[in-house]
Steps between C-alpha positions, in 0.01 A plus 500: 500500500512617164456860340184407312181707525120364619451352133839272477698745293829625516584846540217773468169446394343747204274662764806627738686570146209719401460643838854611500516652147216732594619623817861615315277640259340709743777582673654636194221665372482682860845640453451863274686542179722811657642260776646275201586814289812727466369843653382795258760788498376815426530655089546882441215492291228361740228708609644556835853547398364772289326668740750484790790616215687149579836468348720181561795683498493803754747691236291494198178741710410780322647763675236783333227317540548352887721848610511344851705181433815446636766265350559363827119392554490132403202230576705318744544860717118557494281425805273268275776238361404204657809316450866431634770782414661219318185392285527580102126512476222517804177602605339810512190649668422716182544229284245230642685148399717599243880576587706827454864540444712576762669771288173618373322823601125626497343827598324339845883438561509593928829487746507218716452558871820575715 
């Protein structure tokens, strides 16, 4: 027995060649861009940032204008950071998609549970 299709050819006919582009394409086209993409970090100067007072850097808060920050409240402390104590950069339930600094601070900052 040979490996020729119904029509006496060799190898695949156009048809299954077609068939089998299309699917991939599908497949890929199924697949949204954020899966394939880097995720968004969060900038100082987005809306939310803004409003929430977000700094990357815990140490540069305005200590005037936010009189209740502590230098020892960090991102990766508060009960929102979604991440690992080890992770640079995680989740946040404030921040929707986009990810926070570990060392970074905001004003919905909270103590984690005991």
């Amino acid at each position: 027995m040979t490996d020729r299709n119904s029509e006496g050819r060799r190898g695949a006919s156009r048809r299954e060649f077609v068939g089998r582009a299309a699917g991939g394409a599908c497949l890929l086209a199924a697949l949204p861009v954020r899966v394939l993409a880097a995720p968004l970090r969060a900038e100082e100067g987005d809306e939310t940032s803004v409003q929430l007072g977000y700094r990357h850097d815990t140490k540069s808060v305005d200590k005037k204008k936010y009189p209740r920050h502590a230098a020892t409240q960090e991102c990766v402390n508060c009960a929102m950071w979604q991440g690992t104590p080890s992770d640079a950069w995680a989740g946040c339930a404030m921040f929707g998609r986009k990810q926070i600094a570990a060392k970074g601070w905001c004003m919905a900052w909270a103590p984690k549970p005991a």
